[in-house]
Backbone as JSON, one array per atom type, in Angstrom:
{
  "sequence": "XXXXXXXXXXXXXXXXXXXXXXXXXXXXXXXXXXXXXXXXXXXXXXXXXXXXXXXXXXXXXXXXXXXXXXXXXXXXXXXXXXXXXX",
  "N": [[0.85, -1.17, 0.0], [0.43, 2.37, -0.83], [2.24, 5.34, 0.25], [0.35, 8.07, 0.52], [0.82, 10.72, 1.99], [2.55, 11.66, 2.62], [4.65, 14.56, 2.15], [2.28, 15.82, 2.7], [1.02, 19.04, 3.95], [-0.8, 18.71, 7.46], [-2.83, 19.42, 9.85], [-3.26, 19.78, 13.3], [-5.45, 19.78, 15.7], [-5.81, 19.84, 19.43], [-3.41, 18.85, 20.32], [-2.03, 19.18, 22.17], [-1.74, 16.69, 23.82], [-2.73, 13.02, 24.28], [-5.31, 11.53, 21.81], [-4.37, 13.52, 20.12], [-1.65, 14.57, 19.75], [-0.55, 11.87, 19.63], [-1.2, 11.05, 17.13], [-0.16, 13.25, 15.37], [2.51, 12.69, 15.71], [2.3, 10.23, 14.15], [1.3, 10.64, 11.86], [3.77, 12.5, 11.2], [5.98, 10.88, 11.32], [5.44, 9.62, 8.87], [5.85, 11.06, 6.74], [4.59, 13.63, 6.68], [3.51, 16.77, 6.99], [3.29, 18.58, 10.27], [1.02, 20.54, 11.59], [0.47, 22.16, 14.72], [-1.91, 22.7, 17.17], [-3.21, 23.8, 20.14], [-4.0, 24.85, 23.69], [-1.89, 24.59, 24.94], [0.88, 25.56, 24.47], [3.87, 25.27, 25.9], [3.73, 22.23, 25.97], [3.15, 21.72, 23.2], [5.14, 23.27, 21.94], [7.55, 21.4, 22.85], [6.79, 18.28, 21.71], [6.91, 19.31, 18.83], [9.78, 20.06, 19.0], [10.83, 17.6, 19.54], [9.74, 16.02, 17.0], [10.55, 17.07, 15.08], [12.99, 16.83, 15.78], [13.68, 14.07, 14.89], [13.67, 14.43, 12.08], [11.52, 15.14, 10.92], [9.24, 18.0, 10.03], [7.65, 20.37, 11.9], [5.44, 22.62, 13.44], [4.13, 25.08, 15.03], [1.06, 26.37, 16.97], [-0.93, 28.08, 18.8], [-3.99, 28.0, 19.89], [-7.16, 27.97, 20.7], [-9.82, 26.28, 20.54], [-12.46, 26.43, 20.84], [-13.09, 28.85, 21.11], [-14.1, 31.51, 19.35], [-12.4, 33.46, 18.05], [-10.69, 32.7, 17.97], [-10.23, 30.13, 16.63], [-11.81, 30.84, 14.16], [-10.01, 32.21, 12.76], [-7.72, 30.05, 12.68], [-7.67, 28.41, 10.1], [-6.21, 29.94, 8.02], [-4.2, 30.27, 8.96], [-1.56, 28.19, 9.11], [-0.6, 28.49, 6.02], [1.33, 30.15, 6.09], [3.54, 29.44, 7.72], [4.43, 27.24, 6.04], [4.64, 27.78, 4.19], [2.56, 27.35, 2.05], [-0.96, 27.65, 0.4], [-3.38, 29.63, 0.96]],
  "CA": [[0.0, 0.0, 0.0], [1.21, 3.29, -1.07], [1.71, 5.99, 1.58], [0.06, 9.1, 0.26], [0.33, 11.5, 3.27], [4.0, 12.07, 2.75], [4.5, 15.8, 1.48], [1.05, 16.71, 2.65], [0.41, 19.39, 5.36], [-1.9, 18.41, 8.21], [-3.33, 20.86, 10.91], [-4.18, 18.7, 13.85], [-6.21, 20.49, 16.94], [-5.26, 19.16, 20.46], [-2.05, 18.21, 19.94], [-0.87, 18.69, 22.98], [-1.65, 15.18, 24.27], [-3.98, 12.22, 24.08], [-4.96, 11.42, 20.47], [-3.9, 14.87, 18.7], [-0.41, 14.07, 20.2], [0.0, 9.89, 18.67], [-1.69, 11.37, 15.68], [1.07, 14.15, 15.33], [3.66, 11.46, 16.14], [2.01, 8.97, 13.19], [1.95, 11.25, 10.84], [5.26, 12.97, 11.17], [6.57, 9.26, 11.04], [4.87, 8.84, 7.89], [6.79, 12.1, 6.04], [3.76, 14.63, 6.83], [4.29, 17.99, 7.83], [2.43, 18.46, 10.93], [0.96, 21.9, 12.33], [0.41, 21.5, 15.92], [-2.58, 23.47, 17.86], [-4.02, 23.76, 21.52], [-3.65, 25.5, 24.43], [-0.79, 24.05, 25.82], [2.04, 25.94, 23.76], [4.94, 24.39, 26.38], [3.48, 21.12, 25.4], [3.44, 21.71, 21.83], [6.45, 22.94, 21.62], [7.85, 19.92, 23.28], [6.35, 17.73, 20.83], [7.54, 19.99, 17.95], [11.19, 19.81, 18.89], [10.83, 15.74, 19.7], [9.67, 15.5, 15.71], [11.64, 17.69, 13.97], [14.34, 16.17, 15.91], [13.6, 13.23, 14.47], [13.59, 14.55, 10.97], [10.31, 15.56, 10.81], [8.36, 19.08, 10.17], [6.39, 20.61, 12.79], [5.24, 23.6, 13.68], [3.16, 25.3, 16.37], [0.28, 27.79, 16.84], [-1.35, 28.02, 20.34], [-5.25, 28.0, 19.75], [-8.43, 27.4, 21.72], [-11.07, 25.89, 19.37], [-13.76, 26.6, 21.8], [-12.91, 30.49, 21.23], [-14.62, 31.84, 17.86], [-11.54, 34.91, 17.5], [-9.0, 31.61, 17.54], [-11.1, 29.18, 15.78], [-12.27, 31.07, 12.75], [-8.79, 33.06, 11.72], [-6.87, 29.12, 12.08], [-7.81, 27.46, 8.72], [-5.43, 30.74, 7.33], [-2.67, 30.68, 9.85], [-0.41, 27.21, 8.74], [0.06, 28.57, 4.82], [1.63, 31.18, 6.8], [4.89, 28.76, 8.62], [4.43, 25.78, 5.77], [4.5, 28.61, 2.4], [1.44, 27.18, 0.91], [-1.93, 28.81, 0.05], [-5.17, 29.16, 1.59]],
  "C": [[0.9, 1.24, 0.0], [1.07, 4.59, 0.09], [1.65, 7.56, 1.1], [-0.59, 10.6, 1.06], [1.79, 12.37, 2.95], [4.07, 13.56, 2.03], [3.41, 16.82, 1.8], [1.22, 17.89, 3.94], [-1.06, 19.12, 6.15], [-1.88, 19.66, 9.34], [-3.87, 19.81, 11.71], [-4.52, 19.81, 15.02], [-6.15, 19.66, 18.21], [-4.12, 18.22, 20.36], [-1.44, 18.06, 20.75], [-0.98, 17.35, 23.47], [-2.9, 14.65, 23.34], [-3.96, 12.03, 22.5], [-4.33, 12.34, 19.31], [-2.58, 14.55, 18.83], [-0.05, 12.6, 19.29], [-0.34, 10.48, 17.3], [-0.84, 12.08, 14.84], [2.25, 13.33, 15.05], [3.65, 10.36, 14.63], [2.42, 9.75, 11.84], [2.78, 11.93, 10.46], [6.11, 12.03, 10.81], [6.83, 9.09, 9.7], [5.33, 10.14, 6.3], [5.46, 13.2, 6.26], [4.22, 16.21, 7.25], [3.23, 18.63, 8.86], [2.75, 19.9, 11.43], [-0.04, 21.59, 13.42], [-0.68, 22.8, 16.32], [-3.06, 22.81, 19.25], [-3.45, 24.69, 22.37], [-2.63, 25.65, 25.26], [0.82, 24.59, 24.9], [3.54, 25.21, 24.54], [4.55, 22.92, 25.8], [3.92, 20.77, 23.84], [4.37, 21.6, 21.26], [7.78, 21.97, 21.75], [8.44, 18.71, 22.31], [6.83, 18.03, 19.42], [9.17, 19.52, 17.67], [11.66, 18.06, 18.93], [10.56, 15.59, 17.74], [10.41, 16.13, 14.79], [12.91, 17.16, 14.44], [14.6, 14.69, 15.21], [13.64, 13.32, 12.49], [12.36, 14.93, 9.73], [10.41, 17.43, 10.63], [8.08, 19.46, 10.92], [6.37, 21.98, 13.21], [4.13, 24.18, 14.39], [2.05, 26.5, 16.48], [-0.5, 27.39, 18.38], [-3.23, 28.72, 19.35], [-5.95, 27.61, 20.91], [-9.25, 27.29, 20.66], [-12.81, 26.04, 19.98], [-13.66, 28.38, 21.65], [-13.2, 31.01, 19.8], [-12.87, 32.75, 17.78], [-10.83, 33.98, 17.68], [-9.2, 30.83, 16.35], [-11.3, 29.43, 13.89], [-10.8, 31.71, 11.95], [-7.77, 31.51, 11.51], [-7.08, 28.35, 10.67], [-6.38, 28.74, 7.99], [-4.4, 30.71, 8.16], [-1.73, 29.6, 9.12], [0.11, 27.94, 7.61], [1.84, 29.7, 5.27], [3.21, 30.67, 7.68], [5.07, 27.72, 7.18], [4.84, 26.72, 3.98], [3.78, 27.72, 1.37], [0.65, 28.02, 0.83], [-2.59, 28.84, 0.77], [-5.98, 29.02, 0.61]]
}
């Protein structure tokens, strides 16, 4: 099976732990380029430096998804660290 993730950017939301975290972890693994959100920016960044140390991507934005003025401006923030589009 072919692994068609590799190259892509992902935006995952709770990243700092629990499943946004393994999920982060899987697909960084898997050549992804992972943009990390939640409230936990020490966390994140953590996590960040653990995958890029590894040879990975990653990159961080501190959000609350429960907060409309975080929520609605993130779909435009990654192009913004990753130099793609919106």
């Amino acid at each position: 099976m072919g692994n068609n993730i590799a190259g892509k950017v992902v935006v995952i939301t709770g990243a700092s732990r629990g499943l946004g975290e393994a999920t982060a972890r899987h697909l960084s693994a898997e050549g992804a380029t992972v943009v990390l959100g939640a409230r936990r920016v020490d966390r994140l960044q953590a996590l960040a430096d653990e995958l890029t140390g590894r040879g990975g991507k990653a990159f961080t934005m501190a959000t609350d998804v429960t907060q409309f003025d975080h929520s609605n401006d993130w779909p435009t923030q990654p192009s913004r660290h990753t130099g793609g589009s919106t």
